[in-house]
C-alpha positions as CSV (number, residue, x, y, z in Angstrom):
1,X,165.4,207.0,70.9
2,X,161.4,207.1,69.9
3,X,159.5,209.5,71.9
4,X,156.6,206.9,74.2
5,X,153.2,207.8,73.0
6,X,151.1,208.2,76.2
7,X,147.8,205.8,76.1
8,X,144.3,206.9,75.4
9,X,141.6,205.2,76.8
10,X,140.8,203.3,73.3
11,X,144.5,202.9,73.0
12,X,144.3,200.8,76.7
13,X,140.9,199.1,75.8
14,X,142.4,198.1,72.8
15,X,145.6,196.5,74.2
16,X,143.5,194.8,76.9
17,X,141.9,193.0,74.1
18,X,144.9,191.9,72.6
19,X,146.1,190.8,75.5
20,X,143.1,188.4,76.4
21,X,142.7,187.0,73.0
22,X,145.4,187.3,70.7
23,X,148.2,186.7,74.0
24,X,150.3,189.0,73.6
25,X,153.8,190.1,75.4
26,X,154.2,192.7,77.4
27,X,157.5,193.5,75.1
28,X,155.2,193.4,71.9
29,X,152.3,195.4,73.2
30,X,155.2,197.9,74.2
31,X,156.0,197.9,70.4
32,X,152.6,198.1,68.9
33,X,151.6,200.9,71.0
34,X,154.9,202.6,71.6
35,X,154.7,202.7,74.6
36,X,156.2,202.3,78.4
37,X,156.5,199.4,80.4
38,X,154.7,201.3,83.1
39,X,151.3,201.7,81.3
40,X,151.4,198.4,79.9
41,X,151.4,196.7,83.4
42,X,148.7,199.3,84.9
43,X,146.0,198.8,82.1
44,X,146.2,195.1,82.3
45,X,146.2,195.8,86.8
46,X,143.2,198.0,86.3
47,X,141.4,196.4,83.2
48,X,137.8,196.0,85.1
49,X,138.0,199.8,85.8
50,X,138.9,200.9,82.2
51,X,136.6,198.7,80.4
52,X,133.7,200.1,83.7
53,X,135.0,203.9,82.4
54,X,135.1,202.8,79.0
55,X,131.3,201.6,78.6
56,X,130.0,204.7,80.8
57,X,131.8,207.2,78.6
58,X,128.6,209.9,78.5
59,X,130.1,211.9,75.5
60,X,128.3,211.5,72.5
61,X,131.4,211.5,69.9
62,X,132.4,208.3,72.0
63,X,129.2,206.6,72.8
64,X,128.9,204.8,69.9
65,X,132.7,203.8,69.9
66,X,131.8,202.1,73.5
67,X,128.4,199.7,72.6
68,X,130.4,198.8,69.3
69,X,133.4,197.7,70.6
70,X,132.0,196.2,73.8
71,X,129.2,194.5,71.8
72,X,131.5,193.1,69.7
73,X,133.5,191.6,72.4
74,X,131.0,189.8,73.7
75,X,130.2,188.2,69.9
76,X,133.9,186.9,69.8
77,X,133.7,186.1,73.1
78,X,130.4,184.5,72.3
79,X,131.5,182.7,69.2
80,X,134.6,180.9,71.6
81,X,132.3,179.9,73.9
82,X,129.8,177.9,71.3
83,X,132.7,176.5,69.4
84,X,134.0,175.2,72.6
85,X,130.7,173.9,73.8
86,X,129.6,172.1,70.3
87,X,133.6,170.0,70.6
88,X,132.4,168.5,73.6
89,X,129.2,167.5,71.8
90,X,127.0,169.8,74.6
91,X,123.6,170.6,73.0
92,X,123.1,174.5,72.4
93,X,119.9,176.0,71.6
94,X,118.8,180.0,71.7
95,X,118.2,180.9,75.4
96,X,121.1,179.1,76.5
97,X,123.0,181.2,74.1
98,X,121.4,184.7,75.5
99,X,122.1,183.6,78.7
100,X,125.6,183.1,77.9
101,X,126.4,186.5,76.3
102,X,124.3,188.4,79.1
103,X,126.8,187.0,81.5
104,X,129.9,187.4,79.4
105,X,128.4,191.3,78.6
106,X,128.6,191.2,82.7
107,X,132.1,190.1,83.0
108,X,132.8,193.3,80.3
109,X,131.0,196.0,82.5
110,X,128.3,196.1,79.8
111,X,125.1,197.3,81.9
112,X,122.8,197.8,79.4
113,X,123.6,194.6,77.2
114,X,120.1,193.2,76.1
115,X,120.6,189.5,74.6
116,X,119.0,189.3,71.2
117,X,119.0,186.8,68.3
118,X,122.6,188.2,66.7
119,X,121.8,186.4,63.4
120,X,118.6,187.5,62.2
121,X,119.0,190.8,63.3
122,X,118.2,193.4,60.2
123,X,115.9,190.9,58.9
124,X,112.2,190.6,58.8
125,X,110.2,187.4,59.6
126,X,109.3,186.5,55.8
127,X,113.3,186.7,55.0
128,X,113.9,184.2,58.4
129,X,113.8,180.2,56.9
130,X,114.5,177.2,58.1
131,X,115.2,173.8,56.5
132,X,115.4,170.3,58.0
133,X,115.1,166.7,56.9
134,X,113.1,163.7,58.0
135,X,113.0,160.3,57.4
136,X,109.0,159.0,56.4
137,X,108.6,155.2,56.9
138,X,105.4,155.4,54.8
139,X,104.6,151.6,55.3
140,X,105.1,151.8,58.9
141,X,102.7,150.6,61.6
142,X,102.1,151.3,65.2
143,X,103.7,149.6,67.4
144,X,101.6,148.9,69.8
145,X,98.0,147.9,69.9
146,X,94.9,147.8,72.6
147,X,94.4,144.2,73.5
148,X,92.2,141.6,75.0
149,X,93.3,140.0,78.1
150,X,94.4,136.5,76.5
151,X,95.3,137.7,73.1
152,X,98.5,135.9,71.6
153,X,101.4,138.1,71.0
154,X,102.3,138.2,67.4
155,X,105.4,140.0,66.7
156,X,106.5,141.0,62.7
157,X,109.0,142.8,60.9
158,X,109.0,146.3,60.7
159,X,108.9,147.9,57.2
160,X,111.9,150.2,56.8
161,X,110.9,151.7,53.1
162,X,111.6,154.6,53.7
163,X,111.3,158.4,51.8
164,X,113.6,161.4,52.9
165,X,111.6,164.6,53.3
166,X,112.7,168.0,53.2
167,X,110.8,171.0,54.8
168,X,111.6,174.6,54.5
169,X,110.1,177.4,55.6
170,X,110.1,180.8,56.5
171,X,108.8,182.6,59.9
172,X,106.0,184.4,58.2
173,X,104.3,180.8,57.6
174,X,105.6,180.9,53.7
175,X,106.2,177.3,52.9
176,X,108.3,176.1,49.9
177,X,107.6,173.4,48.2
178,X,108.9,170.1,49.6
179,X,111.9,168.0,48.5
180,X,110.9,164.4,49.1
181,X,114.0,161.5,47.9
182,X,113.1,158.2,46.7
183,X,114.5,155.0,45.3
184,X,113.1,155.1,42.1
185,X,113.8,157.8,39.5
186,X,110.2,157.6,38.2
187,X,108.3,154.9,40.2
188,X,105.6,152.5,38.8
189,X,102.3,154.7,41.0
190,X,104.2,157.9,39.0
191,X,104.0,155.8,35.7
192,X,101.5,158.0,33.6
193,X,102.0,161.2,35.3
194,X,104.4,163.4,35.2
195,X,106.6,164.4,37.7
196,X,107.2,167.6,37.2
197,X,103.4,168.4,38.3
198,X,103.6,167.1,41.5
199,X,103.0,169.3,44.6
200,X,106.5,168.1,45.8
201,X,110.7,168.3,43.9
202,X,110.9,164.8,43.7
203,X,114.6,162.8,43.7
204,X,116.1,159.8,44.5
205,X,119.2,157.7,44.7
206,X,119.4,153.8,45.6
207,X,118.9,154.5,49.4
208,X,116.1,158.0,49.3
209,X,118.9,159.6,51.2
210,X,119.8,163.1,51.2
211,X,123.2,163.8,49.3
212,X,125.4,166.4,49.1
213,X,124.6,166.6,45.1
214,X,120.7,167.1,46.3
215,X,120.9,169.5,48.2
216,X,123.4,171.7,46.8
217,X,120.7,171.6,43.5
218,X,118.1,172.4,45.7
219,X,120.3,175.1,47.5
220,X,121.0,176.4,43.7
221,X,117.3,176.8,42.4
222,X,116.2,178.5,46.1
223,X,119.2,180.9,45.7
224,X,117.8,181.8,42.3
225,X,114.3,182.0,43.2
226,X,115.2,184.4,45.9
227,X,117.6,186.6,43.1
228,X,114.6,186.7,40.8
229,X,112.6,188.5,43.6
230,X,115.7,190.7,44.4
231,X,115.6,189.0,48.0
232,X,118.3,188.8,50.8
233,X,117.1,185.9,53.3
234,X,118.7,183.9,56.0
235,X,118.7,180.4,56.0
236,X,119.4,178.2,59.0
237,X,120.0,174.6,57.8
238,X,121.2,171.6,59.5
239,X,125.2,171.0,58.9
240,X,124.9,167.5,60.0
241,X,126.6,165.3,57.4
């Protein structure tokens, strides 16, 4: 018969953890930890104590150990909770999110949590970017109109040419150089110029609609721009299809 190994405090953090999320037996957290039935059952009983000990550990060797693993809880944790949210279509934004991992950092004993933006930590504000697209009806009017008292209401179609636009950006205020999609691969205003020269990437297809082709090409010469200045950025970009 094996000789029971007798829990640690990481050992019985750690096996509350696999418990909540990965639903685990007793039987088979007995085996990973060889140990008892016994200690099992009482670090699941006395978890919010443990995890409370756990996070106010005061010794140095440890300290780190305890905002790691807590902080890294409350990311998974964090990560369930958005994935959850987004299935049910609810709309998600940045200080809902904080909100939402102070309270979960609560339920963990986590006193000193401070909600941040977890993704662009480590990165400065000129290596921060975001892209998004737009649809420009360029032959559009307003809709509505001052009028005199009397006036006849004329009504008339609505032009729907349309261009796609897309914006990028970085937090610093550095702009790249739009991608606008047409219809036309070289249109008949673009006829003695060339395209190349123009302050914007131009493409197009039959609709001016963004395409997965597009945007991985533009995704491809961004990537290399970024390599050629021996730059690591972070790029938040719409996933819609």
């Amino acid at each position: 018969m094996s000789k029971k190994t007798t829990l640690t405090l990481s050992d019985k953090i750690n096996l509350i953890e696999l418990k909540q999320h990965e639903n685990l037996s007793v039987k088979e957290l007995m085996v990973k930890f060889k140990c008892g039935k016994t200690q099992v059952y009482e670090a699941i009983k006395n978890k919010d104590k443990l995890m409370e000990q756990w996070v106010s550990c005061k010794n140095s060797g440890k300290s780190k150990r305890v905002v790691s693993v807590g902080y890294e809880q409350v990311e998974r944790d964090l990560y369930r909770w958005f994935v959850n949210c987004r299935s049910k279509s609810l709309p998600i934004f940045g200080p809902i999110i904080q909100t939402e991992a102070t309270k979960l950092a609560g339920k963990l004993g986590i006193s000193d949590f401070k909600a941040s933006n977890v993704l662009i930590k480590g990165y400065e504000a000129k290596d921060i970017y975001n892209a998004d697209e737009t649809g420009l009806f360029f032959r559009g009017i307003p809709t509505k109109s001052l009028v005199i008292k009397g006036d006849a209401c004329v009504g008339g179609k609505k032009s729907k040419d349309r261009l796609t636009v897309l914006m990028c950006g970085s937090m610093a205020g550095e702009i790249r150089k739009p991608l606008v999609i047409g219809k036309s691969i070289k249109p008949r205003c673009f006829k003695n110029m060339n395209i190349a020269s123009l302050p914007v990437t131009w493409k197009s297809n039959k609709k001016a609609w963004m395409t997965a082709e597009i945007i991985e090409q533009w995704l491809q010469y961004f990537n290399a721009d970024m390599r050629l200045q021996n730059r690591n950025i972070l790029l938040f970009l719409d996933n819609a299809t």
